[in-house]
KEZAPA-901659 format. One record per residue (C-alpha): residue number from 1; residue in one letter; x, y, z. Coordinates in steps of 0.5 Angstrom, whole numbers. Example, Ala and Ser with C-alpha at 12.3 -4.5 7.8 and 13.67 -1.06 7.14 Angstrom:
% KEZAPA-901659
R|seq|type|px|py|pz
R|1|A|25|-9|16
R|2|S|27|-2|14
This chain:
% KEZAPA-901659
R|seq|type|px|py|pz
R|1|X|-2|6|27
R|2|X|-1|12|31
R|3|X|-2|10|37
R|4|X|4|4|35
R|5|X|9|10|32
R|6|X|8|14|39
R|7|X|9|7|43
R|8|X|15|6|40
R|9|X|17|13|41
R|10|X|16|13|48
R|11|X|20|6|49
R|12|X|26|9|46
R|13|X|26|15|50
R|14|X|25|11|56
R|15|X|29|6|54
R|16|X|33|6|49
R|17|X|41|8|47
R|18|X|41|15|43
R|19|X|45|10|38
R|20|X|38|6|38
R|21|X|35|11|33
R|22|X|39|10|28
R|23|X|35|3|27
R|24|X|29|8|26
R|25|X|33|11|20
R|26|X|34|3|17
R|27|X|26|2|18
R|28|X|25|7|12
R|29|X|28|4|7
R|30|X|25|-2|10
R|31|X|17|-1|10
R|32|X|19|2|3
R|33|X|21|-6|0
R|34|X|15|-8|4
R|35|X|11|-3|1
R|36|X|13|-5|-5
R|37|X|12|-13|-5
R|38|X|6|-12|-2
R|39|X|4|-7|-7
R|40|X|6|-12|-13
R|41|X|6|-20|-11
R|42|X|0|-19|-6
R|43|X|-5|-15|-7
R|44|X|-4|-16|-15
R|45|X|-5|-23|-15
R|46|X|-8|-27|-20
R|47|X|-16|-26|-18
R|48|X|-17|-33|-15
R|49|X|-23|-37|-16
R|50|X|-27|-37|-9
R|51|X|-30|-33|-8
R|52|X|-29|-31|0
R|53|X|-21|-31|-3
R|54|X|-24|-26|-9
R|55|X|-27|-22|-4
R|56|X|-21|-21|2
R|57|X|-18|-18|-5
R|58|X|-23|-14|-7
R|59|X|-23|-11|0
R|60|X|-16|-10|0
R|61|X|-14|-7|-6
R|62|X|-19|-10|-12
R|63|X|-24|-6|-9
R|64|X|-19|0|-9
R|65|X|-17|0|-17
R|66|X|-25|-1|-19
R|67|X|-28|5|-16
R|68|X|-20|10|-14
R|69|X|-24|16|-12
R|70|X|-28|12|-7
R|71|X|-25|15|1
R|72|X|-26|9|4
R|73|X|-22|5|-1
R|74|X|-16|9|0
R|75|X|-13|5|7
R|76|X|-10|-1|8
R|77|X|-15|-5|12
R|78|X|-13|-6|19
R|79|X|-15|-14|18
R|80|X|-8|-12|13
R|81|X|-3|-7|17
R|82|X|-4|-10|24
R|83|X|-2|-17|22
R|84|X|4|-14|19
R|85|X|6|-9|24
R|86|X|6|-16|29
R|87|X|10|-20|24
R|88|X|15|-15|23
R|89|X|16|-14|29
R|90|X|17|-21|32
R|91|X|22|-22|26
R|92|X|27|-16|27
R|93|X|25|-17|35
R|94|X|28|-24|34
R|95|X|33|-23|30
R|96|X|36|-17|35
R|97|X|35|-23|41
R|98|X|39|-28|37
R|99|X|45|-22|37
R|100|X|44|-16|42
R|101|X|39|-19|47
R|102|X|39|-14|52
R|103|X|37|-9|47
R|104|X|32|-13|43
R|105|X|26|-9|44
R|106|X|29|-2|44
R|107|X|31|-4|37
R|108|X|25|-7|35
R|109|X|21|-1|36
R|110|X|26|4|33
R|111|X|26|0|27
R|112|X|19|-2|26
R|113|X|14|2|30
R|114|X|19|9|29
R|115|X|22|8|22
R|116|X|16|3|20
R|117|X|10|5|22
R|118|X|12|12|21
R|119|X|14|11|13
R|120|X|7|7|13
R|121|X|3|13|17
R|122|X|7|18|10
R|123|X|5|13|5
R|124|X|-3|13|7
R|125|X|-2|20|8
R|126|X|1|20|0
R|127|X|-3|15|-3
R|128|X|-9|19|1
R|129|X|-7|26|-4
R|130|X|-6|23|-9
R|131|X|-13|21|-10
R|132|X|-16|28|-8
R|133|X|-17|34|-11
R|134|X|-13|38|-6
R|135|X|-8|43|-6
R|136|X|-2|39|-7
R|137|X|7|40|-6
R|138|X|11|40|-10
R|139|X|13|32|-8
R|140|X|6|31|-7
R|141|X|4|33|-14
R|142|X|11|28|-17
R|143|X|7|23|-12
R|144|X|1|23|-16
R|145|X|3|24|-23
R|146|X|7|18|-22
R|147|X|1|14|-17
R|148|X|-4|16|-24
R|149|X|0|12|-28
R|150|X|-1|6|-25
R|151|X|-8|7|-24
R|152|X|-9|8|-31
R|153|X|-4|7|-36
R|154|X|-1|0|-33
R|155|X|-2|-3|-27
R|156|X|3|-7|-27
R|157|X|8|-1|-27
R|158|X|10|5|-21
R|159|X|8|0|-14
R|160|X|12|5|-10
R|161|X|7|11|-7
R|162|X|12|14|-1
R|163|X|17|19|-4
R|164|X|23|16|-6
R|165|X|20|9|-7
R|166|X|21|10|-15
R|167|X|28|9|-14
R|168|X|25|1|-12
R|169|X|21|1|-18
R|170|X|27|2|-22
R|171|X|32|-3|-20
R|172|X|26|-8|-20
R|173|X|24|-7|-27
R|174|X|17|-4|-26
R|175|X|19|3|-28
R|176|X|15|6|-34
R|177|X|20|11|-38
R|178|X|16|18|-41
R|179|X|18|16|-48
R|180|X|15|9|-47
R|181|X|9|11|-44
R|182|X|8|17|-50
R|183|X|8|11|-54
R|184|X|5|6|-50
R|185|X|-3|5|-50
R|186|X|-7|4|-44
R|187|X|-7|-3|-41
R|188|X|-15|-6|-43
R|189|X|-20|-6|-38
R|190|X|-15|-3|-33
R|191|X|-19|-1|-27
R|192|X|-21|-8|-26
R|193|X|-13|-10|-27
R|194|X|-15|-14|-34
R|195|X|-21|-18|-32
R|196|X|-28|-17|-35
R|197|X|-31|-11|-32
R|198|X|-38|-16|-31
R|199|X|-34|-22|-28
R|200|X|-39|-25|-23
R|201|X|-34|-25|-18
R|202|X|-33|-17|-19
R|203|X|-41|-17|-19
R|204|X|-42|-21|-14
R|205|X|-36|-17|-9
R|206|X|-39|-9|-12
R|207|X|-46|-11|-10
R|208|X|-44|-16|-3
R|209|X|-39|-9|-1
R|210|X|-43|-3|-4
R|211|X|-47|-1|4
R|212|X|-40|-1|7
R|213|X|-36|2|1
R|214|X|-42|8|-1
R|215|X|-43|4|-8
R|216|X|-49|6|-11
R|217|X|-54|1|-16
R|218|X|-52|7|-21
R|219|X|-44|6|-20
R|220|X|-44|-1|-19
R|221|X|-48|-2|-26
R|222|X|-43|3|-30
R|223|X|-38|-1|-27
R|224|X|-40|-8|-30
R|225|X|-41|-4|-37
R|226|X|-33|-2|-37
């Protein structure tokens, strides 16, 4: 994604109009929309029955919320952002082409790979932090206040992890107001999203994943206990 953000730089110094850098501004606000519906209405789905379906899940976020502190549970996968990164592309590539075609693929880089993949490279950053005990900014310190809040209070609240991205959880309904959330109990077996801590497909995807995730028989158990 590095390397795609760099690309997508050259590109534009290369071959770009000084004006084309303002679509890499568009493209902030932008990812942090896909941020969010990817967030909220793909890896929250309903668990599926399948098990193979359950599993891709699992990888991609369930996995994520039953064990928060493991590291290599914090990224996207790349079988996830590098699709998208792609089909971002080709959409706004072939939306520029419908109305500027001679400036089609300078836009497309400045939107997606500079605007885009720069907010995703910020939002893997803040999500990375806050999971960590570290020393921690002022913004990174808000960004984990609130990110907690969804891991453990109400996963089905505060999608947004880049800074700023709150303001989407706001309009969208899925802000939890600080009174409310004084009062509010936490949401019953929250770190596996509402599903019984011992449902098969949850044991089957801990044991099937527990060498590439660093889970250990001990941790495993302990999970399926709640």
């Amino acid at each position: 994604m590095i390397l795609a953000f760099l690309c997508g730089c050259a590109l534009l110094v290369w071959q770009g109009a000084t004006w084309q850098w303002l679509f890499a501004l568009a493209g902030i606000p932008a990812q942090m929309m896909n941020e969010y519906g990817l967030h909220r209405h793909v890896f929250h789905l309903s668990p599926p029955r399948r098990q193979w379906a359950f599993d891709l899940l699992y990888q991609a976020h369930y996995g994520h919320h039953d064990f928060p502190t493991k590291h290599k549970l914090f990224f996207a996968p790349i079988w996830v952002s590098l699709p998208m990164l792609a089909l971002n592309f080709a959409l706004v590539w072939w939306i520029a082409w419908l109305v500027a075609p001679a400036h089609a693929l300078t836009i497309a880089a400045a939107l997606v790979l500079v605007g885009g993949v720069g907010t995703f490279l910020g939002y893997e950053w803040f999500h990375m932090t806050a999971h960590l005990t570290v020393p921690k900014t002022r913004v990174e310190r808000h960004v984990t206040t609130l990110h907690n809040q969804h891991h453990f209070r109400d996963f089905s609240k505060w999608f947004h992890v880049s800074p700023g991205g709150e303001v989407i959880d706001r309009v969208m309904g899925t802000a939890i107001p600080r009174e409310t959330l004084r009062n509010q109990q936490r949401i019953e077996f929250i770190r596996t999203l509402g599903m019984q801590p011992d449902d098969p497909r949850l044991v089957a995807s801990r044991r099937r994943f527990a060498g590439k995730y660093d889970l250990s028989e001990a941790e495993i158990d302990r999970a399926a206990r709640g």
